[in-house]
N, C-alpha and C positions, 0 to 999 in steps of 0.2 A: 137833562144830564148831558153834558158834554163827554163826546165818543172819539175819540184821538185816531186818527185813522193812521196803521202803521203797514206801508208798501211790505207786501210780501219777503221780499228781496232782503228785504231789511232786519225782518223778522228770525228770517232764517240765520242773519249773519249774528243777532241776539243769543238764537236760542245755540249756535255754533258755539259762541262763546263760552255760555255758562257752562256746554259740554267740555271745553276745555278746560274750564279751570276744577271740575270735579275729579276723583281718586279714580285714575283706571282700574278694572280689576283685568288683570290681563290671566292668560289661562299660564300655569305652572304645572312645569314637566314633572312627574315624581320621580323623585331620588331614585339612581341609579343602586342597584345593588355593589356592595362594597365587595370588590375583588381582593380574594386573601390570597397570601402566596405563601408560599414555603421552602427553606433553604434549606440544601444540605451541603456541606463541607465535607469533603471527600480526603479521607488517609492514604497518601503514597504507600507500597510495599516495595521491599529491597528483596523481595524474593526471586529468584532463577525461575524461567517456570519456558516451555516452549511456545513459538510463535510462528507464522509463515513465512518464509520469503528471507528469512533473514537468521543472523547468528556465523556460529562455528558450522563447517557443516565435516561430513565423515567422506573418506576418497574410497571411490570404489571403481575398477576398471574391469572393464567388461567379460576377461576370463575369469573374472570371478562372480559367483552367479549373486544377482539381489535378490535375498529374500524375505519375510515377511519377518523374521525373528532379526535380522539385521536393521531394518529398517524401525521395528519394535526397540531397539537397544539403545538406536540414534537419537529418538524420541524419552526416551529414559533420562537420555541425557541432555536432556531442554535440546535436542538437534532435530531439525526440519530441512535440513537441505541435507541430498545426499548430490555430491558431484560424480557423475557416472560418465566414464571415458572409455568411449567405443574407440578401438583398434581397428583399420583396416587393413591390415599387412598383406591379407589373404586375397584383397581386390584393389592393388595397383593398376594393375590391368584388365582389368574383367569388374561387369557389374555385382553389386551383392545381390547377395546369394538374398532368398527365404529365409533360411535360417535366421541372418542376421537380422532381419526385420522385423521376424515375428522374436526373437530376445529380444529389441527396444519396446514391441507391444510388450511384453510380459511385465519388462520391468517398470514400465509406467504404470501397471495393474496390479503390480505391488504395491507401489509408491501411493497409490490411489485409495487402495483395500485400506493401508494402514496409518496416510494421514502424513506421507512426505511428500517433497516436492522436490525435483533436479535441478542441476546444473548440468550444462548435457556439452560433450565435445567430443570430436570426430577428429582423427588424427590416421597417416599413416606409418608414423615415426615416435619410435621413444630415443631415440639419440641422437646426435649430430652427424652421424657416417651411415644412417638407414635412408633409404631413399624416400621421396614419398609419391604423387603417382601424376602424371601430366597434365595440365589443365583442361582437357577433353573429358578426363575420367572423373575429374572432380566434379564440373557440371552433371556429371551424369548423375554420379552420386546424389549428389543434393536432389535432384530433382527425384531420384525413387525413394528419397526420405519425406516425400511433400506428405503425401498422405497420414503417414505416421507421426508428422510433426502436426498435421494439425485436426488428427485426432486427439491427442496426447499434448494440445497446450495446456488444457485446465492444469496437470500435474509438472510443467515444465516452469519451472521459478523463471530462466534466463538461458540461450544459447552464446555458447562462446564461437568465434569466428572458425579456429582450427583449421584442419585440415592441411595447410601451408608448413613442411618443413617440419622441425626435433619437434616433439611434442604437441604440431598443432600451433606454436607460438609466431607462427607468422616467420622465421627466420632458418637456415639450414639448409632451405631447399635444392634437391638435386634436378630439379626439372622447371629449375627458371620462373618462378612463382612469387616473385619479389621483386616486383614490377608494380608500381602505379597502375599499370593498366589490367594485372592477373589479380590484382589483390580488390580494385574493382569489381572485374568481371564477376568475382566470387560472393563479394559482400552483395551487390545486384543479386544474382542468386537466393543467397540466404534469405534475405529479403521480401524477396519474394515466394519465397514456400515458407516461412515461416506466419504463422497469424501477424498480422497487423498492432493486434496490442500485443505483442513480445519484441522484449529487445534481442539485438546480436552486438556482445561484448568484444572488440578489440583492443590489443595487447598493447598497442602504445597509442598517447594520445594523438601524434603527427598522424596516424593513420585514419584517424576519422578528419583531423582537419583538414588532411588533402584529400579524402573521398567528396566531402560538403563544401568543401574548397572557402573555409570560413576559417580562421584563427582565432576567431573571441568567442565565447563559450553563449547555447543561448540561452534568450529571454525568455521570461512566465508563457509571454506568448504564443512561443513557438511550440511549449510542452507538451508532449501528451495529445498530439494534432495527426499521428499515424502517420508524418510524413518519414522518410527515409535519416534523415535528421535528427529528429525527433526520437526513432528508435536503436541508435546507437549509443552503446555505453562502453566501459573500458573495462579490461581486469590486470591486475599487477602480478604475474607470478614470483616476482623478488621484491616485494614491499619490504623497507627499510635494508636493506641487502648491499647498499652500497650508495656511495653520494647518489648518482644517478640513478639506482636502484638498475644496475648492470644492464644500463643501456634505455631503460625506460623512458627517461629523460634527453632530450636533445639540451634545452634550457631552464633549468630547473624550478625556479622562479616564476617564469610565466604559463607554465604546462603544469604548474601543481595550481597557480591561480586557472587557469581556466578549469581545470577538475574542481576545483572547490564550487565555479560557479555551476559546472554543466551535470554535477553529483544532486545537485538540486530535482532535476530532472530525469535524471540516467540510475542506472547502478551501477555503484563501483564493486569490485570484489577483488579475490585472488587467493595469494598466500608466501608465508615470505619464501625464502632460501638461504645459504649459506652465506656469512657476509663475507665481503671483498674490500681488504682497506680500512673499512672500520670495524668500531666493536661491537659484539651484539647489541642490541636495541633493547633500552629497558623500559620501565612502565611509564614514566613522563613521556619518553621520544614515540611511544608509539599511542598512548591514549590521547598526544597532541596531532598525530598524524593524522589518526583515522577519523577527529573528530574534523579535520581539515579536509580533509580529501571525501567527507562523507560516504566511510567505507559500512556496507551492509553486513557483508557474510566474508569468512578468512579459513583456509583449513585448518584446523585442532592439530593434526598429526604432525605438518612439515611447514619448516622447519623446527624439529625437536628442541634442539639448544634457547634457541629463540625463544619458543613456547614454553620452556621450560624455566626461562629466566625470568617470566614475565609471571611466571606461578610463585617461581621461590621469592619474586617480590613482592608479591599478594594483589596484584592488580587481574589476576586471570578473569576474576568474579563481578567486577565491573566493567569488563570489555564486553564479559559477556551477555552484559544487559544493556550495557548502550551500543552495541553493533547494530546496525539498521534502527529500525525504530524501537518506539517504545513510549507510549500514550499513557498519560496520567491523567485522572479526572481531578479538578480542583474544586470545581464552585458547582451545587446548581440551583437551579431557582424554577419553582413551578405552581402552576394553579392550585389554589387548596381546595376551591369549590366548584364543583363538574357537575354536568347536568345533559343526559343525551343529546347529542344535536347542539350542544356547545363549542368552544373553541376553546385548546387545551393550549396553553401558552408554558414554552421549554425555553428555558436559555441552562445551557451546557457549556461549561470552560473547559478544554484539555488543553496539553502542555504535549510536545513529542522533546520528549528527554533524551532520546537516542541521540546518536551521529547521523543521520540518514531519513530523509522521508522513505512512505514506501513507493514503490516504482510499477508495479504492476496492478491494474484495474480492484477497487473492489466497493461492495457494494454500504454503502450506510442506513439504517433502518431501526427505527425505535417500535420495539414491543411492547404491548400493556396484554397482560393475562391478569384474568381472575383470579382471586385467591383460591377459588376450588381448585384454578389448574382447568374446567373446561372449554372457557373462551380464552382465543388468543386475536388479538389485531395487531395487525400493521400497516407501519407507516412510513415508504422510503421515502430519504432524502435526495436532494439534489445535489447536497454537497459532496466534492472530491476528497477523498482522505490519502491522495497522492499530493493533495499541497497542502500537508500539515506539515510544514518542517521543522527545521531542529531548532532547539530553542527559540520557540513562538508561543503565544498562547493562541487557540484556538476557539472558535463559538460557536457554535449549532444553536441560535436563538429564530425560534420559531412558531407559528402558533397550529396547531393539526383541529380539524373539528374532528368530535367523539360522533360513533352510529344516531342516529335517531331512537335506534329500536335496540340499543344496548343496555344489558339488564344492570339492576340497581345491583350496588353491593360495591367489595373493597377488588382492587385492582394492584397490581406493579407494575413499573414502567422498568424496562429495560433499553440499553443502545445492543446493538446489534450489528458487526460489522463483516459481513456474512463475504466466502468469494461468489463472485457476479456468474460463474457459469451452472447449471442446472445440477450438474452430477456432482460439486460439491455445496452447492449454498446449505444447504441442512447439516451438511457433516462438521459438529462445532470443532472436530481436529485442524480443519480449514479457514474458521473464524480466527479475529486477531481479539487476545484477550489482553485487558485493561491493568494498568501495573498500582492495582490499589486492591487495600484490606475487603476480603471478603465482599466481592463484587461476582465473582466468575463462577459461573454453572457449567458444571463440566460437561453435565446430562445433552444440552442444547445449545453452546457456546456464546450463551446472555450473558451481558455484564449489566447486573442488578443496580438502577439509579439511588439505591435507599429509598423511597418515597414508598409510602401508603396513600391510595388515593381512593377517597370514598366517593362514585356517582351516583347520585339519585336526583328525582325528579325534584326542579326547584321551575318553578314558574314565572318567578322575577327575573331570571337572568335570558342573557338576550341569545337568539340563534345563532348558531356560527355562519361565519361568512372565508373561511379561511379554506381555497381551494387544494390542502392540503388532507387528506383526510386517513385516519385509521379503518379499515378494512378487514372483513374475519378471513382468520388467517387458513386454509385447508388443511 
């Protein structure tokens, strides 16, 4: 029987072959578990309601004492800023007393006990023919208010510059204080005994463009970086008051555009006065103004006429919701299946419908509690809610892992926008609440996402890898 003899070599490239042209079975991943989501659409409310940092606020000057049922009142009245105007008539010459020191402690321990926050100005003059005190005395001043100013930032909204001349407004001065080089020396000062994240408000805008010696307003960049720059803003005491708002203006056109750009960053404030030249200001001139000039907070009280005209047109009720901010939730979208040790995926749309981002530090942090109410975790963000500004929409889209060892059952997720220093972050008077239907706990200062979220153990789904993580809360 003939035996075909087949080289090795050969053999292999044979048996190669028929492995080629046979069905691989190749190995197959199994199906990924189907990730559900879940949407809620979120209802704007038109309601008044109190907030930090911003609004109308009430005028209180320092021979009159602040008290806890004053401050209670201001709050009644959706009001959070009280602007408290120390007087120092009594130390021209001479350093302050105790006395006056330990009144600014008191009334920041008002403000604190009850859930406001100032405007704070230093003056030694209520008129144009009082003197006010020599640039020796002023430094001195300032520097024995270091301490008290920065015990008392958590409850200080903003400092106004003061001190110079009628009222503090920078102008008047009997002691030569209206210099380039005095109105330096003192902003330097301010500056520096005031905290780092607080602004100091000057009266017109040339005064901060020749302090930073810049004329164009700045960029994203530069915001919110704790340089000297960075923490000056401006206040109007004659908003719409006159073409130039009597004197505000050097050039009217390019000082209301750099305010528009540098309101982004800064706060604007103030309050009007009596006009000059034109006629009072009604509700188009000044709901266009302020959403221009991105005005936060304006006094209630003065000018009366003004304020008064702006009621009998019915516009009172919408300034008072779009002054400063004012955060709506639109959209949100979330995991519908959780599983300890997962990764909980948030996308969050808000809107700041106000005139005004906010301007001073705060913190963002989403909550989920148990439906019993006995577990709480959290989870801060990274995100600034100093650049949500005015007509933008906003996104907090994000994924957080859930505990490993977090117990089964139903959950709510809350946003939480708490202030960042110790002795208010729990106090919800302090928190910034949300301008939608039946969101806000008054109990704790949560704004409720709507969602029910059920975790329990699921075995198919995969671990989180998302170095954001929810936390039990103490």
């Amino acid at each position: 029987m003939d035996k075909t003899f087949i080289p090795p070599f050969l053999l292999s490239l044979l048996l190669a072959a028929v492995g080629c042209s046979s069905e691989k079975v190749l190995p197959v991943e199994p199906p990924k578990p189907e990730v559900k989501l879940q949407m809620v659409n979120y209802v704007e409310t038109k309601e008044l309601f109190p907030n930090p940092e911003r609004g109308f606020y009430r005028y209180s000057i320092s021979t009159d004492s602040l008290t806890e049922r004053k401050v209670r009142e201001s709050r009644n009245e959706n009001t959070t800023l009280i602007f408290r105007f120390y007087y120092l008539k009594d130390f021209r010459n001479a350093p302050l007393s105790n006395d006056l020191l330990t009144q600014v402690e008191h009334d920041m321990a008002v403000l604190r006990k009850v859930g406001g926050k100032a405007v704070v100005r230093f003056a030694y003059s209520n008129s144009g023919t009082e003197p006010d005190a020599p640039l020796s005395v002023v430094l001195q001043h300032i520097e024995q208010l270091r301490p008290v100013l920065q015990r008392n930032k958590d409850v200080i909204a903003v400092l106004q510059a003061g001190f110079i001349g009628a009222w503090g407004e920078w102008h008047s001065s009997t002691n030569g204080l209206e210099t380039d080089e005095t109105r330096k020396a003192i902003l330097d000062k301010l500056l520096d005994v005031l905290p780092a994240d607080r602004f100091v408000q000057v009266r017109k805008p040339r005064y901060k463009q020749t302090y930073v010696g810049a004329q164009e307003a700045m960029s994203a960049g530069m915001a919110f970086d704790q340089s000297r720059r960075a923490r000056i803003g401006l206040h109007n005491d004659c908003f719409l008051s006159s073409e130039n708002d009597v004197g505000t203006y050097l050039n009217i056109t390019e000082e209301k555009k750099y305010l528009h750009g540098e309101g982004l960053y800064t706060p604007m404030g103030g309050e009007t006065c009596r006009p000059r030249g034109i006629d009072k200001p009604g509700c188009d001139k000044a709901q266009q103004e302020m959403a221009y000039l991105r005005w936060s907070y304006l006094n209630r009280s003065y000018y009366k006429p003004t304020i008064e005209q702006w009621a009998a047109q019915g516009c009172m009720d919408e300034i008072a919701r779009k002054m400063g901010y004012r955060i709506v939730m639109k959209e949100g979208i979330f995991s519908d299946r959780l599983a300890p040790g997962m990764d909980f995926s948030i996308a969050l749309t808000l809107r700041n419908v106000g005139y005004a981002p906010m301007f001073n530090p705060r913190k963002v942090e989403f909550i989920l509690r148990s439906a019993d109410g006995r577990s709480t975790y959290v989870a801060p963000l990274p995100d600034d809610p100093r650049l949500w500004q005015p007509d933008q929409d906003v996104k907090l889209e994000t994924k957080v892992m859930l505990p490993v060892d977090i117990a089964s059952g139903n959950y709510r997720l809350f946003l939480f926008l708490p202030a960042p220093e110790p002795t208010l972050h729990d106090r919800p008077e302090f928190a910034v609440r949300l301008a939608n239907h039946n969101c806000w706990e008054t109990s704790t200062g949560y704004n409720d996402l709507g969602v029910v979220l059920r975790i329990e153990p699921l075995p198919e789904m995969s671990p989180g890898t998302s170095s954001l993580r929810f936390v039990s809360k103490p």
